[in-house]
ChimeraX commands (.cxc) that place a marker at each C-alpha (Angstrom):
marker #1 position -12.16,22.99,-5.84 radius 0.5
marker #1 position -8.26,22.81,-6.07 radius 0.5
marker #1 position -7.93,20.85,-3.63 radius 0.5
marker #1 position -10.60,18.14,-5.41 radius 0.5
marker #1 position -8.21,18.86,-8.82 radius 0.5
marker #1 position -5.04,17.81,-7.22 radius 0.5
marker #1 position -6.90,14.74,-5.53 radius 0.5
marker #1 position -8.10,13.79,-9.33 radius 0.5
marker #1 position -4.26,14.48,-10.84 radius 0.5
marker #1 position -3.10,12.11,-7.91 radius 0.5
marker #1 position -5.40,9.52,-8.62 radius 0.5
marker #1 position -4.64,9.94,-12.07 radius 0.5
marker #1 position -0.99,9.77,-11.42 radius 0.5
marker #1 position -1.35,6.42,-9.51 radius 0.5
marker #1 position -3.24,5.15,-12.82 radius 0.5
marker #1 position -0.72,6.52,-15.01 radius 0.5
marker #1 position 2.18,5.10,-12.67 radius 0.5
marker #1 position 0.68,1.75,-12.29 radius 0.5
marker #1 position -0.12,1.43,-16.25 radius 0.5
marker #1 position 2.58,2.63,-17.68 radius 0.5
marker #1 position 5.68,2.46,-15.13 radius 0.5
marker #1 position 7.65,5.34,-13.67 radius 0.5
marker #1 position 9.10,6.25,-17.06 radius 0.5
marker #1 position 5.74,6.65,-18.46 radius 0.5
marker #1 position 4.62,9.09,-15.70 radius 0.5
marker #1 position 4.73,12.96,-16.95 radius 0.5
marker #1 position 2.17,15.46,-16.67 radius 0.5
marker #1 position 0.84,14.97,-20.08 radius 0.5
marker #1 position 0.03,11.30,-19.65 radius 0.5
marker #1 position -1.77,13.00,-16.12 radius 0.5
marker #1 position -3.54,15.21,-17.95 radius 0.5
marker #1 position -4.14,12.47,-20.67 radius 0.5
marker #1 position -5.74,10.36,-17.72 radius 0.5
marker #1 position -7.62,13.12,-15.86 radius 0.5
marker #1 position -9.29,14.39,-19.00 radius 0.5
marker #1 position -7.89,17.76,-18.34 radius 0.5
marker #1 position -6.45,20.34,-21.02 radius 0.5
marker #1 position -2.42,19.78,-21.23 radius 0.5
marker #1 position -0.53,21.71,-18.56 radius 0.5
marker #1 position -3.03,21.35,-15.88 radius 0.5
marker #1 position -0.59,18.98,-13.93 radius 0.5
marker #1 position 2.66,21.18,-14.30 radius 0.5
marker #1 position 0.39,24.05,-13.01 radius 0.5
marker #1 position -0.59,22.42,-10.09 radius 0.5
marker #1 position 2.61,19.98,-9.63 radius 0.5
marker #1 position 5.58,22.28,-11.29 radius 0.5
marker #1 position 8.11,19.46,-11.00 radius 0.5
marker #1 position 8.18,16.21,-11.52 radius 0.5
marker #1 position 9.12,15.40,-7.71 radius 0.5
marker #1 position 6.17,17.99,-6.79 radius 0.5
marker #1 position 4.05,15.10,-9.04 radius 0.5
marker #1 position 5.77,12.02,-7.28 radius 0.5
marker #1 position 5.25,13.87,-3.35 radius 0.5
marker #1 position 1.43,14.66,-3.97 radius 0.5
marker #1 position 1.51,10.54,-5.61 radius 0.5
marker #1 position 2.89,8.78,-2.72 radius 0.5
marker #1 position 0.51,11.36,-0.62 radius 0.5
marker #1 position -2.57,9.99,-1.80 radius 0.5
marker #1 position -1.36,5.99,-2.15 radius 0.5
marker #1 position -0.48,6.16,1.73 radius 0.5
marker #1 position -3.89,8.02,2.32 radius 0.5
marker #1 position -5.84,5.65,0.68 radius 0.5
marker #1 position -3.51,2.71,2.32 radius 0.5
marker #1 position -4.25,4.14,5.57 radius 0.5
marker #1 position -7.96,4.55,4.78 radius 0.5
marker #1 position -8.06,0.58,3.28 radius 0.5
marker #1 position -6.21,-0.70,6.43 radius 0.5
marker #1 position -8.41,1.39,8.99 radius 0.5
marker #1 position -11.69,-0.45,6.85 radius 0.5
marker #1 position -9.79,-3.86,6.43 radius 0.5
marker #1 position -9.59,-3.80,10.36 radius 0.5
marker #1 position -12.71,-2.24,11.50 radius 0.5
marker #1 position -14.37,-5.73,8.77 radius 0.5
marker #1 position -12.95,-8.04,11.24 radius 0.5
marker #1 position -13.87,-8.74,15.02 radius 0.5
marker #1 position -11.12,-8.23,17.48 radius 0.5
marker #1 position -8.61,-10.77,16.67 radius 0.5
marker #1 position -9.04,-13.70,18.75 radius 0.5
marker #1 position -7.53,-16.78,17.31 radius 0.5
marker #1 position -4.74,-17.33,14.34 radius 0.5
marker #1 position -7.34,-18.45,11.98 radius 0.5
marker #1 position -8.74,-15.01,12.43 radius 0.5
marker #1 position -5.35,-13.48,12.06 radius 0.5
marker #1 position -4.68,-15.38,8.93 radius 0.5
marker #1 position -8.35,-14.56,7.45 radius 0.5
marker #1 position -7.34,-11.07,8.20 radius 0.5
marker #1 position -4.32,-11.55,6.16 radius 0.5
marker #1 position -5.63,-13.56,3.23 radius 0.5
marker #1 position -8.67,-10.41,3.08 radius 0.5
marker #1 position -5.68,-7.75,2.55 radius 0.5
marker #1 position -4.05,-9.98,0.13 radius 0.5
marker #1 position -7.01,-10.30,-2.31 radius 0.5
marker #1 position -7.36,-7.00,-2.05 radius 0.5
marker #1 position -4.00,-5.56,-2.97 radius 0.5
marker #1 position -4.15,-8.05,-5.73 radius 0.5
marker #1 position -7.04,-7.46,-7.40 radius 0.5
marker #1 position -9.02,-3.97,-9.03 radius 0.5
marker #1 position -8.44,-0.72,-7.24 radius 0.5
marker #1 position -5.97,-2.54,-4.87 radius 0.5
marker #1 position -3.65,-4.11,-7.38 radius 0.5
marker #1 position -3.78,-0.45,-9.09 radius 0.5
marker #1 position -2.46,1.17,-5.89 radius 0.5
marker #1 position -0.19,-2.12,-5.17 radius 0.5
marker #1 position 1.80,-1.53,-8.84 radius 0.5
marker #1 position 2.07,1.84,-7.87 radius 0.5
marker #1 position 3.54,1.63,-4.46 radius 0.5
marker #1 position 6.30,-0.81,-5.73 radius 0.5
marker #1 position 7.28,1.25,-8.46 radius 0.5
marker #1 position 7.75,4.45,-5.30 radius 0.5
marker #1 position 9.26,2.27,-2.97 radius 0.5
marker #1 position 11.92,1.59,-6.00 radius 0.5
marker #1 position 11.78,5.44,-6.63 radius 0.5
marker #1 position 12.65,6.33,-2.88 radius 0.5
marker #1 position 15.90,4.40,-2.62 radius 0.5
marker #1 position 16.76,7.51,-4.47 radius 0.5
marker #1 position 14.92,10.41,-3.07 radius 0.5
marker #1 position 14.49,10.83,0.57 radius 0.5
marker #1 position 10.85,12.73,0.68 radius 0.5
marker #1 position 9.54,10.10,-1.28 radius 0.5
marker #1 position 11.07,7.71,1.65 radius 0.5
marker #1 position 10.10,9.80,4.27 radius 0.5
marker #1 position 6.43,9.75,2.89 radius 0.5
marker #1 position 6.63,5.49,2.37 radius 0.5
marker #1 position 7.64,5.07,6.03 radius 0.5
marker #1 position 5.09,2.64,7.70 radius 0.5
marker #1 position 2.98,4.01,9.67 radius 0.5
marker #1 position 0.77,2.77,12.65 radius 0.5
marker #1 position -2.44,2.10,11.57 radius 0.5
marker #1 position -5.43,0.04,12.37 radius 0.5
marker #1 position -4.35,-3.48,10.99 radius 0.5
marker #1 position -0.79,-2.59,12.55 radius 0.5
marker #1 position -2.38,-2.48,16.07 radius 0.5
marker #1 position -4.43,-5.46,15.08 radius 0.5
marker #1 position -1.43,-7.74,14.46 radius 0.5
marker #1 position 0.29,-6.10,17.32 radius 0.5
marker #1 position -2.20,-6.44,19.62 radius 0.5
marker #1 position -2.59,-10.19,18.97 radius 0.5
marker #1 position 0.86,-11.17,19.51 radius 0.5
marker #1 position 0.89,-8.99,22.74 radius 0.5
marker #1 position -1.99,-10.78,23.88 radius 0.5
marker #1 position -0.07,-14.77,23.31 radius 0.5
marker #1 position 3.26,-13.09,25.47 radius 0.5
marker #1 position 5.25,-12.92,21.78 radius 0.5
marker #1 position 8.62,-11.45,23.10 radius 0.5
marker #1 position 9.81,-8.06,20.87 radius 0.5
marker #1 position 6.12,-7.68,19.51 radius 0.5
marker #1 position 7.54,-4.70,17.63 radius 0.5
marker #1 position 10.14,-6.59,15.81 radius 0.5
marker #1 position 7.66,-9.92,15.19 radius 0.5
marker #1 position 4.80,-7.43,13.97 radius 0.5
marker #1 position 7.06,-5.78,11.49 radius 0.5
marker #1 position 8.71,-9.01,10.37 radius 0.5
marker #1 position 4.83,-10.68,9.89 radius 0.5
marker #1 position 3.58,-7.58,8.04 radius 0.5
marker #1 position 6.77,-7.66,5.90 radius 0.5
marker #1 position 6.64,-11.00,4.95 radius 0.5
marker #1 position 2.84,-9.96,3.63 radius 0.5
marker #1 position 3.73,-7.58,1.84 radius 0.5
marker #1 position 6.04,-9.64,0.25 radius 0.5
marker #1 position 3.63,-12.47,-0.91 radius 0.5
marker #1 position 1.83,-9.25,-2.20 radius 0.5
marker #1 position 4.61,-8.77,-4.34 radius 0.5
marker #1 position 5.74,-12.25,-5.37 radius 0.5
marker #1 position 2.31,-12.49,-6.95 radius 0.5
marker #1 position 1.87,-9.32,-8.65 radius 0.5
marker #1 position 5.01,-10.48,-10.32 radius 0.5
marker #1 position 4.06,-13.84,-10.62 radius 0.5
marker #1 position 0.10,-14.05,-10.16 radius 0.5
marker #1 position -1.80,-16.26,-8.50 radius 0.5
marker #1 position -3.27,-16.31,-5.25 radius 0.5
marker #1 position -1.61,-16.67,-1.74 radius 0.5
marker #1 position -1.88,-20.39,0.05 radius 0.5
marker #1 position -3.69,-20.25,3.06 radius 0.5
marker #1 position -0.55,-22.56,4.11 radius 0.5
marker #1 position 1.73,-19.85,4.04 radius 0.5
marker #1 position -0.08,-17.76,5.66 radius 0.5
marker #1 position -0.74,-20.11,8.72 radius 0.5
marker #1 position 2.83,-20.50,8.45 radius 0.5
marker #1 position 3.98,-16.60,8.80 radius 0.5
marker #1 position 1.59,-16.69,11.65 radius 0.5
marker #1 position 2.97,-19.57,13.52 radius 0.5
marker #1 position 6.60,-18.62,12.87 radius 0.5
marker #1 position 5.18,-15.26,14.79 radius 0.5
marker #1 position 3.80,-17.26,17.67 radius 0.5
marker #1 position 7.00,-18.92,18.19 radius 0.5
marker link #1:1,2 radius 0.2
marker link #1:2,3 radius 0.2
marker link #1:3,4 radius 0.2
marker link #1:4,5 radius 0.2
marker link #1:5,6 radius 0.2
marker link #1:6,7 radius 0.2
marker link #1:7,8 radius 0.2
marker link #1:8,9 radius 0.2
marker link #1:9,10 radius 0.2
marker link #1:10,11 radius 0.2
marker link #1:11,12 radius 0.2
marker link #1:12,13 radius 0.2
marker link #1:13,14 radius 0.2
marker link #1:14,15 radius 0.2
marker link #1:15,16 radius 0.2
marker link #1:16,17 radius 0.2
marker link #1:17,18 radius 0.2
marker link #1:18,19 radius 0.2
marker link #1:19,20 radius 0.2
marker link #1:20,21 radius 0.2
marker link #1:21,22 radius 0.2
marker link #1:22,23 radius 0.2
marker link #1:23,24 radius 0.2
marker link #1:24,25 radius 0.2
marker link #1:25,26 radius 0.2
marker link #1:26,27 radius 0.2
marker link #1:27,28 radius 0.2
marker link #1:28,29 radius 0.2
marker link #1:29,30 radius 0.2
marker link #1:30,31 radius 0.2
marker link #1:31,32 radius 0.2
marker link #1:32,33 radius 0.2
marker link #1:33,34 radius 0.2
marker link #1:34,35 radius 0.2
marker link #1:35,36 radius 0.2
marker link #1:36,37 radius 0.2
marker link #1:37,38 radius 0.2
marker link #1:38,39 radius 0.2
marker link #1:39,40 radius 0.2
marker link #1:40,41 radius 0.2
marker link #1:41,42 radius 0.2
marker link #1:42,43 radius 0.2
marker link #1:43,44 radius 0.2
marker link #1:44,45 radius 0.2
marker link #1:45,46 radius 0.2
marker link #1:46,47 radius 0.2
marker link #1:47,48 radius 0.2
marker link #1:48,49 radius 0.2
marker link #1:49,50 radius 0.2
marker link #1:50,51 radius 0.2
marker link #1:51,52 radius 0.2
marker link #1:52,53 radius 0.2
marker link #1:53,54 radius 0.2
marker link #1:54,55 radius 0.2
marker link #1:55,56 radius 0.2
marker link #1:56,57 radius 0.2
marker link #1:57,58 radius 0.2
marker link #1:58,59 radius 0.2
marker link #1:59,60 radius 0.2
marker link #1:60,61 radius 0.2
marker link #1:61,62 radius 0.2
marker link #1:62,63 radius 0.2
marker link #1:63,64 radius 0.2
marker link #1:64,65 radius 0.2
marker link #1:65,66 radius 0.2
marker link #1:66,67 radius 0.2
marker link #1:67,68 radius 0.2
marker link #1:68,69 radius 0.2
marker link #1:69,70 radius 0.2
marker link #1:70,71 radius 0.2
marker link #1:71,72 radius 0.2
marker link #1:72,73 radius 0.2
marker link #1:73,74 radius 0.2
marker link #1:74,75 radius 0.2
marker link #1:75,76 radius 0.2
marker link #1:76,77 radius 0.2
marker link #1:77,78 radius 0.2
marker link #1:78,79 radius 0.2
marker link #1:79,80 radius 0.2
marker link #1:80,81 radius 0.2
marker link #1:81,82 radius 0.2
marker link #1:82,83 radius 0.2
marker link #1:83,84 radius 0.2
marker link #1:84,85 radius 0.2
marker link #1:85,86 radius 0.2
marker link #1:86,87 radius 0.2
marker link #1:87,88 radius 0.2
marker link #1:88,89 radius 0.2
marker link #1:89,90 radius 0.2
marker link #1:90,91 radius 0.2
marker link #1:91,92 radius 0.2
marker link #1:92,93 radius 0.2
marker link #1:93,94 radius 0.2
marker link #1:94,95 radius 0.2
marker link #1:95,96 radius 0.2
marker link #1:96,97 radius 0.2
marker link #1:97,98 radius 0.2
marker link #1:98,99 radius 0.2
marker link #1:99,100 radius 0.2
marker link #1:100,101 radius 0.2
marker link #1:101,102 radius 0.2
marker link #1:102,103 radius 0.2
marker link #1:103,104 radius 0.2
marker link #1:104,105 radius 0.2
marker link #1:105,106 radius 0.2
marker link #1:106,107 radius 0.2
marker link #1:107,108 radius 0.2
marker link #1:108,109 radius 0.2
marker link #1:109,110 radius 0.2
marker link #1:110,111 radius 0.2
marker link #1:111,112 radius 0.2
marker link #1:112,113 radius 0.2
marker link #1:113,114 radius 0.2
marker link #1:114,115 radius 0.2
marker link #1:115,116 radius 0.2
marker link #1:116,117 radius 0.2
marker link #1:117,118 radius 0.2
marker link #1:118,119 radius 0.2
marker link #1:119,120 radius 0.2
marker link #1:120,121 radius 0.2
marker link #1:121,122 radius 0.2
marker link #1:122,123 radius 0.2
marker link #1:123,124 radius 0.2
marker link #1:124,125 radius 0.2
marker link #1:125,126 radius 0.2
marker link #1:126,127 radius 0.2
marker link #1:127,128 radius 0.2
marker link #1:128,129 radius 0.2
marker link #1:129,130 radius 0.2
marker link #1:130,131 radius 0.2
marker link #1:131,132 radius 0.2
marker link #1:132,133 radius 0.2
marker link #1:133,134 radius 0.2
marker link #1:134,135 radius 0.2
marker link #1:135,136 radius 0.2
marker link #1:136,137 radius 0.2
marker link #1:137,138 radius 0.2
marker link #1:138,139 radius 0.2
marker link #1:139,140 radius 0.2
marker link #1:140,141 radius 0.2
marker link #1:141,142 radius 0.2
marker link #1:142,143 radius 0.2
marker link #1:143,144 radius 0.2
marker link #1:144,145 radius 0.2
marker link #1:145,146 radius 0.2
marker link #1:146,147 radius 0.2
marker link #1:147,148 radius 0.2
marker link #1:148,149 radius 0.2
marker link #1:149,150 radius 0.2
marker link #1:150,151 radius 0.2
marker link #1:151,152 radius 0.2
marker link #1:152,153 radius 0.2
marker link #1:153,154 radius 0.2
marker link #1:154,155 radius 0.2
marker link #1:155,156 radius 0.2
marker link #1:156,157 radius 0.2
marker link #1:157,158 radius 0.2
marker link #1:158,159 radius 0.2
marker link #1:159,160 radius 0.2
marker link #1:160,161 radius 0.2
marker link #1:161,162 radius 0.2
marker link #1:162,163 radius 0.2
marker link #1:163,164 radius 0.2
marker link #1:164,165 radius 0.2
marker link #1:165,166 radius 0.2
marker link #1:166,167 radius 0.2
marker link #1:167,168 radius 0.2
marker link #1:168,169 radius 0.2
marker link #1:169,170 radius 0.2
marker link #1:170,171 radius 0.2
marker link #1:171,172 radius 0.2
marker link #1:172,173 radius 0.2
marker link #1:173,174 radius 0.2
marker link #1:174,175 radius 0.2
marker link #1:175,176 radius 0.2
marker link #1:176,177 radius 0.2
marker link #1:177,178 radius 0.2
marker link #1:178,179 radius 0.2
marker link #1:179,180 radius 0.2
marker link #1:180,181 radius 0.2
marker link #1:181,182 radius 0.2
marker link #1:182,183 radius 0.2
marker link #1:183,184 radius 0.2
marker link #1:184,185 radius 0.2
view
């Protein structure tokens, strides 16, 4: 049961983070969110860093989880149109309902963790089902330094993610083909 309570006050937390902003995240607007008396939060999360760890906890877990689905969705990757319909899928959903929710929130940790190590520590990229995917691909078509070109193509994704959360609308499929071909290169 506690652990189900501080997986509600995280999910909460991501709400509250990507509603409000990191200034309006405290453990009464958690509590506010969860439906749950006032102090609930500060008795399970006493600080406000102990609230920010077990946040970023759950937004990579449920990354992790979305990425591992995302990639088990698509057939092995055999051609760059598949790559980029691969791409353009993760896209639309980091941009729209439960994704652009966790999206808001990760930007506003990443900005958070330039300043606080754990968080940082916890943000890291980690390998992951889509990462293998993309790496696998360009391993496959002799890429030299897949690492490097894998990191720079996911990157550059995440950044489009970004640019139109800010911005809105919807990635071209142009740019996307293009990332991809500037990895084949």
């Amino acid at each position: 049961m506690a652990s189900d309570r501080r997986t509600l006050l995280a999910d909460s937390a991501i709400d509250v983070l990507a509603e409000e902003g990191i200034r309006g995240l405290t453990h009464r607007a958690v509590d506010r969110r969860a439906a749950l008396p006032t102090g609930t939060t500060s008795a399970y999360f006493r600080t406000r860093a102990a609230l920010l760890s077990a946040l970023v906890t759950r937004l990579v877990h449920l990354d992790q989880a979305e990425l591992q689905a995302t990639a088990e969705e698509l057939p092995s990757l055999r051609t760059a149109e598949e790559l980029v319909d691969g791409m353009a899928l993760l896209i639309r959903q980091r941009l729209t309902g439960e994704g652009r929710r966790r999206s808001l929130a990760r930007y506003a940790c990443a900005v958070e963790s330039v300043r606080d190590p754990e968080l940082r520590e916890i943000l890291v990229p980690r390998d992951n089902a889509g990462r293998e995917a993309v790496r696998s691909f360009l391993a496959t078509r002799g890429v030299p330094d897949v690492e490097s070109r894998t990191h720079t193509l996911l990157t550059c994704i995440d950044g489009l993610v970004f640019d139109h959360l800010v911005s809105g609308g919807e990635a071209r499929r142009e740019a996307l083909e293009g990332l991809v071909a500037a990895a084949l290169r």
